[in-house]
LOBAKE-24087 format. One record per residue: residue number from 1; x, y, z of N, C-alpha, C in turn. Coordinates in steps of 0.05 Angstrom, whole numbers, plus 5000, padded with zeros to 4 digits. Atoms other than C-alpha are relative to their C-alpha. Example, Ala and Ser with C-alpha at 12.3 -4.5 7.8 and 13.67 -1.06 7.14 Angstrom:
palum resi: 1&neast: 5018&nnorth: 4976&nup: 5000&caeast: 5246&canorth: 4910&caup: 5156&ceast: 5018&cnorth: 5024&cup: 5000
palum resi: 2&neast: 4984&nnorth: 4976&nup: 4999&caeast: 5273&canorth: 4979&caup: 5143&ceast: 4985&cnorth: 5022&cup: 5014
//
This chain:
palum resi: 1&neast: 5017&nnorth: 4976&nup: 5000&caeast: 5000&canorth: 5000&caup: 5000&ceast: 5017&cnorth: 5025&cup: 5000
palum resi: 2&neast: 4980&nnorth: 4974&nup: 5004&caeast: 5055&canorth: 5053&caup: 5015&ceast: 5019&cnorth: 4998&cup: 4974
palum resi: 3&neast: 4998&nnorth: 5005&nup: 5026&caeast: 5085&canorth: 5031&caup: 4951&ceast: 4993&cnorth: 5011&cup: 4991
palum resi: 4&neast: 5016&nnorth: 4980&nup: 5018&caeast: 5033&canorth: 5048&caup: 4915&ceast: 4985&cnorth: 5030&cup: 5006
palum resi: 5&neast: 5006&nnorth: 4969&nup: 4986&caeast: 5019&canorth: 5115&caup: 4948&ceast: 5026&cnorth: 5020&cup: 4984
palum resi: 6&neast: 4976&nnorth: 4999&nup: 5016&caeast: 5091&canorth: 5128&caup: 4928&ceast: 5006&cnorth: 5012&cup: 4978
palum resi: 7&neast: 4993&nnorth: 4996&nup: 5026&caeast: 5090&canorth: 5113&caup: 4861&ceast: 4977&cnorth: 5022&cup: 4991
palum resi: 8&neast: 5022&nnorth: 4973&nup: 5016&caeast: 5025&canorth: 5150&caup: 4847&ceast: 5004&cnorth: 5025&cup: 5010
palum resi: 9&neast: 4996&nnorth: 4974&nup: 4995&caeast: 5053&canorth: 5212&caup: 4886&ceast: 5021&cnorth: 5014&cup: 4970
palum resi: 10&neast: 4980&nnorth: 4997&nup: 5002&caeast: 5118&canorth: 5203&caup: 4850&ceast: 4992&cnorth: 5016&cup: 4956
palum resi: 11&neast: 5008&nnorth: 4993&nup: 5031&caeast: 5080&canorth: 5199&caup: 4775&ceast: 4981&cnorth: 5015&cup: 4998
palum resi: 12&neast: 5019&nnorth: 4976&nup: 4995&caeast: 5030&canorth: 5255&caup: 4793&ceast: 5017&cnorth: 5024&cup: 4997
palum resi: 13&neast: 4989&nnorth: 4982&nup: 4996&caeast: 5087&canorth: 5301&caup: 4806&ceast: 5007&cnorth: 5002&cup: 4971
palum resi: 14&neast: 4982&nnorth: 4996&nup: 5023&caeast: 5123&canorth: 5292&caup: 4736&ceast: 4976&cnorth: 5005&cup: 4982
palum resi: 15&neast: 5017&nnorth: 4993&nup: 5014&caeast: 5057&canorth: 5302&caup: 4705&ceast: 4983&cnorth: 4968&cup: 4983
palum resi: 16&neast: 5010&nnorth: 5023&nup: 5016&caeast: 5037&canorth: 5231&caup: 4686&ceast: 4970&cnorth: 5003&cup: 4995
palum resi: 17&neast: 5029&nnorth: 5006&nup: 4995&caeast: 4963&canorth: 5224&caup: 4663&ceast: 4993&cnorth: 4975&cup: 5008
palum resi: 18&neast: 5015&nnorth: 5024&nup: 4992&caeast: 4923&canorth: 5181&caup: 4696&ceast: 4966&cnorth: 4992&cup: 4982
palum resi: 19&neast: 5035&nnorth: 4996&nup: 5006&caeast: 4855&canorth: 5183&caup: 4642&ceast: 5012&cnorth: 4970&cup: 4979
palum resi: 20&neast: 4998&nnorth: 5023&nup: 5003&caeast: 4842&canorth: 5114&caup: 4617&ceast: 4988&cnorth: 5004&cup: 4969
palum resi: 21&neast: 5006&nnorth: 5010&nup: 5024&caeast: 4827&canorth: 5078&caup: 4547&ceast: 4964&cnorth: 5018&cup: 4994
palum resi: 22&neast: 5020&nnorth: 4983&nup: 5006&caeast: 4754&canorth: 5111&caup: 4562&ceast: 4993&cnorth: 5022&cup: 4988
palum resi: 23&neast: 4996&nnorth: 4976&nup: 5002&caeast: 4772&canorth: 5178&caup: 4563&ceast: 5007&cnorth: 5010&cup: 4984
palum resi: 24&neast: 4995&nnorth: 4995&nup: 5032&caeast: 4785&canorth: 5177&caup: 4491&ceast: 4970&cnorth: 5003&cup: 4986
palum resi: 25&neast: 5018&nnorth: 4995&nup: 5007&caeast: 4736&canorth: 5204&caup: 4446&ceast: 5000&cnorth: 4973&cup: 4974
palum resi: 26&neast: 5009&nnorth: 5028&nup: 5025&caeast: 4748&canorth: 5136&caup: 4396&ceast: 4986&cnorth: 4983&cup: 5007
palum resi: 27&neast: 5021&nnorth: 5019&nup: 4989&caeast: 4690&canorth: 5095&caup: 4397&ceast: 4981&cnorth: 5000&cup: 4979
palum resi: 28&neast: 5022&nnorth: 5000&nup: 5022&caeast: 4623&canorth: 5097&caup: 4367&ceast: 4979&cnorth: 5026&cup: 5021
palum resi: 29&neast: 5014&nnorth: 4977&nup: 4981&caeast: 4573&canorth: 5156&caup: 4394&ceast: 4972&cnorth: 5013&cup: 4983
palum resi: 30&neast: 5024&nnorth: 4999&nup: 5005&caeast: 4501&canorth: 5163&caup: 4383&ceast: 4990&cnorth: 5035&cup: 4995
palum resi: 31&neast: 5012&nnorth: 4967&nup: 5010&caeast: 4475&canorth: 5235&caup: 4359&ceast: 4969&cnorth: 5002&cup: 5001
palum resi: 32&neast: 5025&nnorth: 4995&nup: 4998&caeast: 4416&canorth: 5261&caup: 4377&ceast: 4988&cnorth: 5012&cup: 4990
palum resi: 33&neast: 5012&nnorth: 4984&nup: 5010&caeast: 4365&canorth: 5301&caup: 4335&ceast: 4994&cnorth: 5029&cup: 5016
palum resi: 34&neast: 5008&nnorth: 4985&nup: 4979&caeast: 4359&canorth: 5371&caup: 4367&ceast: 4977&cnorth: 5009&cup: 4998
palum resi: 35&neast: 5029&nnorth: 4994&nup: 5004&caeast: 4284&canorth: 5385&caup: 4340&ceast: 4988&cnorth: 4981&cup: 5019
palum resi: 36&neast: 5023&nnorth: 5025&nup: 4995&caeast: 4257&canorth: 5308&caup: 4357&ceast: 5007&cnorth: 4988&cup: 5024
palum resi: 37&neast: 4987&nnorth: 5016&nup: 4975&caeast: 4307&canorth: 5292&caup: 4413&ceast: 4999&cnorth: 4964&cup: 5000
palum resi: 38&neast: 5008&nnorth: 5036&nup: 5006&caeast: 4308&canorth: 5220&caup: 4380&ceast: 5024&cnorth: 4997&cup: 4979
palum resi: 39&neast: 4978&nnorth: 5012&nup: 5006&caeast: 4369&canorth: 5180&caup: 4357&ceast: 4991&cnorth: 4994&cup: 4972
palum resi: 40&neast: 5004&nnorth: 5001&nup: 5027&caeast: 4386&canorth: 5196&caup: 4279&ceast: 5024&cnorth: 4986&cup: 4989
palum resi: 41&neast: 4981&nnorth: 5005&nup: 5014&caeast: 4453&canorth: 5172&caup: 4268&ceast: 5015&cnorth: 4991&cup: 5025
palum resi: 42&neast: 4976&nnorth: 5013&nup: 4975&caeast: 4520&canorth: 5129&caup: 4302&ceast: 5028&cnorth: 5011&cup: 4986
palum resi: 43&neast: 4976&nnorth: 5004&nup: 5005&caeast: 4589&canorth: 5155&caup: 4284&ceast: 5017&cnorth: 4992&cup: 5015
palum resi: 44&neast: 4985&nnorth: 5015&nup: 4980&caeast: 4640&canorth: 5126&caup: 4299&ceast: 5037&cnorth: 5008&cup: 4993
palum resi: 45&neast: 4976&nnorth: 4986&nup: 5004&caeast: 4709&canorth: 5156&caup: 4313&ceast: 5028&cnorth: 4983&cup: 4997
palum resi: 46&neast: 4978&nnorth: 5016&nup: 4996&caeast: 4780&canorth: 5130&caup: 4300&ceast: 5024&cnorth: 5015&cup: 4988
palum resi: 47&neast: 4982&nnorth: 4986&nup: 5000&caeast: 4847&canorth: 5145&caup: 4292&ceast: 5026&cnorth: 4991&cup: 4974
palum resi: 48&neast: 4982&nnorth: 5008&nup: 5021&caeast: 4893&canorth: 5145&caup: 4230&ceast: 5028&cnorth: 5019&cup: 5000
palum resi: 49&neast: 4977&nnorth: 4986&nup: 5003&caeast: 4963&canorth: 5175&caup: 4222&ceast: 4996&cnorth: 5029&cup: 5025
palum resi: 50&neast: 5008&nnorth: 4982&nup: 4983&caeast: 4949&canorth: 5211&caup: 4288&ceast: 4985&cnorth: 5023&cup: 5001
palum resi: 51&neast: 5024&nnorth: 4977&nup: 5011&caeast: 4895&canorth: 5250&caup: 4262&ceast: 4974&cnorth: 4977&cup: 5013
palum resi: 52&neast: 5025&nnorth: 5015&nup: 5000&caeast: 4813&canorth: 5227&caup: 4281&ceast: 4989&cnorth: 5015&cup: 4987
palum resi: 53&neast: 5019&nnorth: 4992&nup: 5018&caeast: 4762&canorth: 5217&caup: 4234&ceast: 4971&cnorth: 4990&cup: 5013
palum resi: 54&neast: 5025&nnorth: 5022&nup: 4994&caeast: 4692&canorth: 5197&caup: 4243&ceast: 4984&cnorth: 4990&cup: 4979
palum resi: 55&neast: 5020&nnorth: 5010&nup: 5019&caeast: 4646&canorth: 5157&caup: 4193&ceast: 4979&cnorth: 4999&cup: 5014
palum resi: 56&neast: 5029&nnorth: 5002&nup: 4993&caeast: 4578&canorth: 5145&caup: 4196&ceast: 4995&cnorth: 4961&cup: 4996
palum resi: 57&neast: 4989&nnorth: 5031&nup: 5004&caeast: 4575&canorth: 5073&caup: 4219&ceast: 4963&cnorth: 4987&cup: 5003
palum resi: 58&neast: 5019&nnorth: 5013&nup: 5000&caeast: 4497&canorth: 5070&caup: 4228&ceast: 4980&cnorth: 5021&cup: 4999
palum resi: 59&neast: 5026&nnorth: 4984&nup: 4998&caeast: 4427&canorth: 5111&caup: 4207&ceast: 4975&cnorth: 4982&cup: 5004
palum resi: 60&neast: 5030&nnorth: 5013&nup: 4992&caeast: 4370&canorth: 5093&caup: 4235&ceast: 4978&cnorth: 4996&cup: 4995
palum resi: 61&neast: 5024&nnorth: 4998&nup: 5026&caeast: 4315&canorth: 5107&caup: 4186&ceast: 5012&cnorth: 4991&cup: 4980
palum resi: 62&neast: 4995&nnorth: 4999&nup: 5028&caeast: 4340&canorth: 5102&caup: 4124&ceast: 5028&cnorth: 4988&cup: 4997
palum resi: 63&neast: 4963&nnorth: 5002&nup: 5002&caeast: 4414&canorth: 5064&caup: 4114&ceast: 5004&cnorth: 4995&cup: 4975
palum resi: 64&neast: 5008&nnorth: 5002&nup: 5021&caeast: 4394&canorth: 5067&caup: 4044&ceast: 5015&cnorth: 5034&cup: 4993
palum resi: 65&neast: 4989&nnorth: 4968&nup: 5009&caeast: 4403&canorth: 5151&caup: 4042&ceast: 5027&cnorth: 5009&cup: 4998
palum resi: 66&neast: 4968&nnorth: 4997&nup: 5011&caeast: 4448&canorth: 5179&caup: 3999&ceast: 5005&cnorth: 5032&cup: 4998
palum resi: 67&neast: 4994&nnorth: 4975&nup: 4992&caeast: 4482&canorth: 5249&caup: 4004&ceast: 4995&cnorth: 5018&cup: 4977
palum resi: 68&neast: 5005&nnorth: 4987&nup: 5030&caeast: 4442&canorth: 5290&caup: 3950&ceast: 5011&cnorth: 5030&cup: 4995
palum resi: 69&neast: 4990&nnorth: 4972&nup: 4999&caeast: 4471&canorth: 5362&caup: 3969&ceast: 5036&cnorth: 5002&cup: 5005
palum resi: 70&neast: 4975&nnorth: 5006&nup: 5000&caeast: 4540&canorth: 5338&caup: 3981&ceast: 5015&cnorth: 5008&cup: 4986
palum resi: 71&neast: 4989&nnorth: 4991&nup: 5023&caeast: 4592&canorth: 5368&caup: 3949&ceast: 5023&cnorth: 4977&cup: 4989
palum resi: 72&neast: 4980&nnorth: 5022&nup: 5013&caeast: 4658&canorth: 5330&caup: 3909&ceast: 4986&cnorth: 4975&cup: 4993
palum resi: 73&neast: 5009&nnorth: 5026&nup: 5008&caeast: 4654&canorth: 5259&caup: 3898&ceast: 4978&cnorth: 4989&cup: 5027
palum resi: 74&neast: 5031&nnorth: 5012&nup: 4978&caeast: 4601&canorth: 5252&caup: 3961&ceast: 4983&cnorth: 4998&cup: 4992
palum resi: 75&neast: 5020&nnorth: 4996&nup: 5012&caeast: 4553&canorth: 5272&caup: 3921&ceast: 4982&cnorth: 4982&cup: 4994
palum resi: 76&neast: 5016&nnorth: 5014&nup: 5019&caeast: 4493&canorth: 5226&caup: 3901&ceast: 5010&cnorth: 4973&cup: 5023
palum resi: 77&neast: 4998&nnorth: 5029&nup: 4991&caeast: 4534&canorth: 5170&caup: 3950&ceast: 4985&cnorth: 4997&cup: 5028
palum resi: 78&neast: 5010&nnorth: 5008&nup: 4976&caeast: 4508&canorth: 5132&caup: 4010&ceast: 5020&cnorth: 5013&cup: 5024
palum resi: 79&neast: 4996&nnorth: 4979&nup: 4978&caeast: 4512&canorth: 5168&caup: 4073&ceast: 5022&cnorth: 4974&cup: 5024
palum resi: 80&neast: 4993&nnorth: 5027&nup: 4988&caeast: 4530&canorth: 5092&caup: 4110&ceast: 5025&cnorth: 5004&cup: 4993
palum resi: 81&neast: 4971&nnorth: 5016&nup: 5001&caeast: 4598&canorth: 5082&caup: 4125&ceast: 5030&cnorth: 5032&cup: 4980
palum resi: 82&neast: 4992&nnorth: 4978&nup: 5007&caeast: 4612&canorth: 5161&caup: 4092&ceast: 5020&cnorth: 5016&cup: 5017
palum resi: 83&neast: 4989&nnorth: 4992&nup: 4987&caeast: 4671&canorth: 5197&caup: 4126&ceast: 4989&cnorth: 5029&cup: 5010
palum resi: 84&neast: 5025&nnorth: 4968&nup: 4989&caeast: 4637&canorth: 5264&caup: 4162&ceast: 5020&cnorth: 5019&cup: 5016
palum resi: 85&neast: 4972&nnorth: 4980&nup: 4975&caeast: 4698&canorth: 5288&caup: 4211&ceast: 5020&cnorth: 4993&cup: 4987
palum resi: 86&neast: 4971&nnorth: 5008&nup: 5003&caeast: 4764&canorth: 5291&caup: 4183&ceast: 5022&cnorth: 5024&cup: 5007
palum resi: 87&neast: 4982&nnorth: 4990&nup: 4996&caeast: 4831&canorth: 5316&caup: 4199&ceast: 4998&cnorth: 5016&cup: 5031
palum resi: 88&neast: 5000&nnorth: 4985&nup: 4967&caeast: 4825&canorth: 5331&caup: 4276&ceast: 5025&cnorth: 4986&cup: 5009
palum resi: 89&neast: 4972&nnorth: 5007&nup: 4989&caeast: 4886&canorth: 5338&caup: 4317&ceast: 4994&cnorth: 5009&cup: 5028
palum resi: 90&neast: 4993&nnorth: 4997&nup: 4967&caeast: 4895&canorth: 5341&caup: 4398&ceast: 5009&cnorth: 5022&cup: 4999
palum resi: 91&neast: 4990&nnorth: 4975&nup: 4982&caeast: 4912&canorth: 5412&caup: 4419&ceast: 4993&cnorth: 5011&cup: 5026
palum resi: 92&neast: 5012&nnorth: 4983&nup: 4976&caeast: 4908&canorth: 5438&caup: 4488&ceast: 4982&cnorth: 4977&cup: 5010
palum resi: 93&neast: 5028&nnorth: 5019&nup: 4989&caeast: 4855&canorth: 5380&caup: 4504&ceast: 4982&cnorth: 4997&cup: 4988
palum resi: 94&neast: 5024&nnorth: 5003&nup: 5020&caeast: 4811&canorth: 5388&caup: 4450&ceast: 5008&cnorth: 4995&cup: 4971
palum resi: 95&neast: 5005&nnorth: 5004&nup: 5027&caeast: 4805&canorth: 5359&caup: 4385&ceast: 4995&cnorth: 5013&cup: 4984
palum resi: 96&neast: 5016&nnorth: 4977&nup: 5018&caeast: 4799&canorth: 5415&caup: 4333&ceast: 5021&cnorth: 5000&cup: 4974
palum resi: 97&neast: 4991&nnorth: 4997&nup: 5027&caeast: 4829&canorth: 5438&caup: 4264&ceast: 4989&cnorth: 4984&cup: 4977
palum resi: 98&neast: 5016&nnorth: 5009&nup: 5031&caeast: 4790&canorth: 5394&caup: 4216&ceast: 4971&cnorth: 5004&cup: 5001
palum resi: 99&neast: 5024&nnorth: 4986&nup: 5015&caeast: 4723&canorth: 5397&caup: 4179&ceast: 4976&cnorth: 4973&cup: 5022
palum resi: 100&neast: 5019&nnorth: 5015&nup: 4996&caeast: 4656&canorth: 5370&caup: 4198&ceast: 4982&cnorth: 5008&cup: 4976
palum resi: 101&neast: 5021&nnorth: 4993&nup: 5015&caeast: 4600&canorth: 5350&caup: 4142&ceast: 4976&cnorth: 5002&cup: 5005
palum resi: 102&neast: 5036&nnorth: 5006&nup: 4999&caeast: 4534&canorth: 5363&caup: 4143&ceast: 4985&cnorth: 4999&cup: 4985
palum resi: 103&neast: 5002&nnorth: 5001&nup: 5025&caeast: 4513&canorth: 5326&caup: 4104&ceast: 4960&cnorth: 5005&cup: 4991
palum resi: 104&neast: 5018&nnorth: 4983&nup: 5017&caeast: 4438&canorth: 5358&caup: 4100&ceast: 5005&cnorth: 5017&cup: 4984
palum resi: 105&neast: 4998&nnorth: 4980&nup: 5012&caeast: 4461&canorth: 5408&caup: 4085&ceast: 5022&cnorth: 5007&cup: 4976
palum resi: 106&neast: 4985&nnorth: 5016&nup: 5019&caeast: 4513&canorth: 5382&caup: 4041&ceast: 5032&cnorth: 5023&cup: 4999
palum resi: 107&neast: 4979&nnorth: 4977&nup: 4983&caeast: 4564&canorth: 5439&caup: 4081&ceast: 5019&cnorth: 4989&cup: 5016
palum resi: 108&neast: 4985&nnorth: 5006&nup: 4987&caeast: 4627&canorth: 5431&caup: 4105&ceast: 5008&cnorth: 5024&cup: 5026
palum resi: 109&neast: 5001&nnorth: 4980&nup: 4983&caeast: 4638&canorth: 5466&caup: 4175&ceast: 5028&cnorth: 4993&cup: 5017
palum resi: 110&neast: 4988&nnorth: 5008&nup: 4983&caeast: 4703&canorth: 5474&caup: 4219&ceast: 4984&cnorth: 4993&cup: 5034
palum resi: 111&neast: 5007&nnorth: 5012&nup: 4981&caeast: 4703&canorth: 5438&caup: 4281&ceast: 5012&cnorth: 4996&cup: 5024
palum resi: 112&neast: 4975&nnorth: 5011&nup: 4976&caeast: 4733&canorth: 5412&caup: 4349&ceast: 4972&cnorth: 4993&cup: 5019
palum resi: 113&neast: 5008&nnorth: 5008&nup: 4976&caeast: 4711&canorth: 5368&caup: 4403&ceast: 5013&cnorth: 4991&cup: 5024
palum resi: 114&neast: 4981&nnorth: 5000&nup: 4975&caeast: 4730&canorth: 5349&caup: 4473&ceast: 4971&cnorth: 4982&cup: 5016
palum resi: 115&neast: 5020&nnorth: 5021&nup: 4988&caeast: 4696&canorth: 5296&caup: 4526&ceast: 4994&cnorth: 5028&cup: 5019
palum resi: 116&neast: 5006&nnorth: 4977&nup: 4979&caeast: 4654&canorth: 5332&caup: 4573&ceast: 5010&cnorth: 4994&cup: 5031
palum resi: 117&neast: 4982&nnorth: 4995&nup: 4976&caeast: 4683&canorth: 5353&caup: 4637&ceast: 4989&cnorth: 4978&cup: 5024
palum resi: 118&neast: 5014&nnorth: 5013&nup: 4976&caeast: 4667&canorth: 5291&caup: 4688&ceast: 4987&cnorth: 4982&cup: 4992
palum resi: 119&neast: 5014&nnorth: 5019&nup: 5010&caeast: 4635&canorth: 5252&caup: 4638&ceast: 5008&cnorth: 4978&cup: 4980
palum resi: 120&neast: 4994&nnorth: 5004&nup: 5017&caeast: 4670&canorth: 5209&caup: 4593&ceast: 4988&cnorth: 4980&cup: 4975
palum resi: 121&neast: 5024&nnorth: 5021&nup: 5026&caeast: 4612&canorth: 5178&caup: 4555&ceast: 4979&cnorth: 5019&cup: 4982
palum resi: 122&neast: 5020&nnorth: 4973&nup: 5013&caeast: 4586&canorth: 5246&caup: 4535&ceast: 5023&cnorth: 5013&cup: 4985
palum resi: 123&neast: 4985&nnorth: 4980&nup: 5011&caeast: 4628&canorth: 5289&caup: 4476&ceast: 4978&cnorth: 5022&cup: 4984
palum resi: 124&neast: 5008&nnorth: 4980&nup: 5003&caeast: 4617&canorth: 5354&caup: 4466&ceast: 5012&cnorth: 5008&cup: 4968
palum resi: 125&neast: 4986&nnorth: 4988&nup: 5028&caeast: 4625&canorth: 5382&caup: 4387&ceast: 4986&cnorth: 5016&cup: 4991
palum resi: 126&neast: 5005&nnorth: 4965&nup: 5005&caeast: 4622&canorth: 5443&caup: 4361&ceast: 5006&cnorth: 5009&cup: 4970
palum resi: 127&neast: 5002&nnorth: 4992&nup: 5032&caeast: 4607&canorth: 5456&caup: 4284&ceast: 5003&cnorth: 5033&cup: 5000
palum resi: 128&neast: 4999&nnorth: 4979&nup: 4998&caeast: 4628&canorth: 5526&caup: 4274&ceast: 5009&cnorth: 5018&cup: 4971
palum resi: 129&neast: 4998&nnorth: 4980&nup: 5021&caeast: 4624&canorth: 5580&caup: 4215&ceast: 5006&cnorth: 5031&cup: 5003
palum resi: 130&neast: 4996&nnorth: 4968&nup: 4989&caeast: 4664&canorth: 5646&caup: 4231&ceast: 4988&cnorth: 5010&cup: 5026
palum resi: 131&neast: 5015&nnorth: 5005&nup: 4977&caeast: 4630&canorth: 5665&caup: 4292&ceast: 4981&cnorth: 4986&cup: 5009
palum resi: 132&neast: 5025&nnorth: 5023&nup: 5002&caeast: 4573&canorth: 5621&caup: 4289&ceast: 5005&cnorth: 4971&cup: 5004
palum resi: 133&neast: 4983&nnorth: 5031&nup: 4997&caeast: 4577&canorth: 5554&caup: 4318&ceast: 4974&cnorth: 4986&cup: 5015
palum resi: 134&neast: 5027&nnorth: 5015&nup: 4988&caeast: 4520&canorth: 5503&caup: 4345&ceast: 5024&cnorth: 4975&cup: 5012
palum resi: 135&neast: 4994&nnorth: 5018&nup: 4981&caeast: 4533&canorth: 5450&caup: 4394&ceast: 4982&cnorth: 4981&cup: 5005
palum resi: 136&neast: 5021&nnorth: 5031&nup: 4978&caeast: 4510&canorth: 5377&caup: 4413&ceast: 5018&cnorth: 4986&cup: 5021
palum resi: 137&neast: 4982&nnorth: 5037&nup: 4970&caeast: 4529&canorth: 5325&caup: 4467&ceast: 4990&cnorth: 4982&cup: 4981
palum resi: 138&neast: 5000&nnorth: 5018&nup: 5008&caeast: 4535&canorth: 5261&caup: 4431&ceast: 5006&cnorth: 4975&cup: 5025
palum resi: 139&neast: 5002&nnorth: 5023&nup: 4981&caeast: 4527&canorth: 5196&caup: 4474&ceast: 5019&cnorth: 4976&cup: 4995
palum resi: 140&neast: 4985&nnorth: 5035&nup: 5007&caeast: 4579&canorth: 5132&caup: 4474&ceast: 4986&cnorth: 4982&cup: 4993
palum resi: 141&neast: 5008&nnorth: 5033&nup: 5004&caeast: 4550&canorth: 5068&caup: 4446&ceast: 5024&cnorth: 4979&cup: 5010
palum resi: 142&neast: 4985&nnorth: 5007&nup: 4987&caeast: 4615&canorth: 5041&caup: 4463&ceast: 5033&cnorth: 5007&cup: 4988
//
């Protein structure tokens, strides 16, 4: 027991984190509608060349719908399994510098997210256009 008192003083001091495999925003995370308050979509986050992306790994109505306002080669394709977040990098604690799509609106918007403070099954993201920026909490699936 004083051991481990010890060591956790010893790697507290030098700045070790202690936030676990949870406390990562890679996973899968449920999105909520903010009109109907009813589950429209699952992305699901992951990590490539130390950047995160997220796809769209599940729609709930429709896994048929395809991105008709989309711009580039998105255009016209299925929304399932479509990349929607790309190029986010860790700064400061938050996830930010790349795009988010939306794809109603077939708009690409900068972005950044971050787990909410105390919660690590809740992320906070933040679609933002020059001053203008909307916000959801998205939920872990796992």
């Amino acid at each position: 027991m004083f051991f481990q008192v010890r060591l956790f003083l010893l790697l507290a001091l030098f700045g070790y984190s202690f936030k676990t495999a949870a406390q990562s925003p890679l996973g899968t995370w449920t999105v909520i509608d903010d009109e109907t308050g009813k589950e429209t979509i699952q992305i699901e986050i992951y990590e490539q060349n130390g950047r995160q992306y997220g796809r769209v790994s599940k729609l709930i109505k429709s896994p048929n719908h395809v991105c008709v306002k989309c711009p580039g080669y998105r255009k016209n394709q299925h929304i399932l399994n479509m990349v929607v977040i790309e190029n986010m990098q860790l700064e400061d604690g938050v996830w930010q510098g790349g795009q988010l799509l939306h794809t109603h609106q077939g708009k690409w918007y900068n972005a950044k997210y971050w787990l909410e403070e105390g919660d690590p099954n809740t992320l906070v993201l933040r679609g933002y256009w020059g001053p203008l920026y909307r916000t959801q909490r998205w939920h872990r699936v796992r």
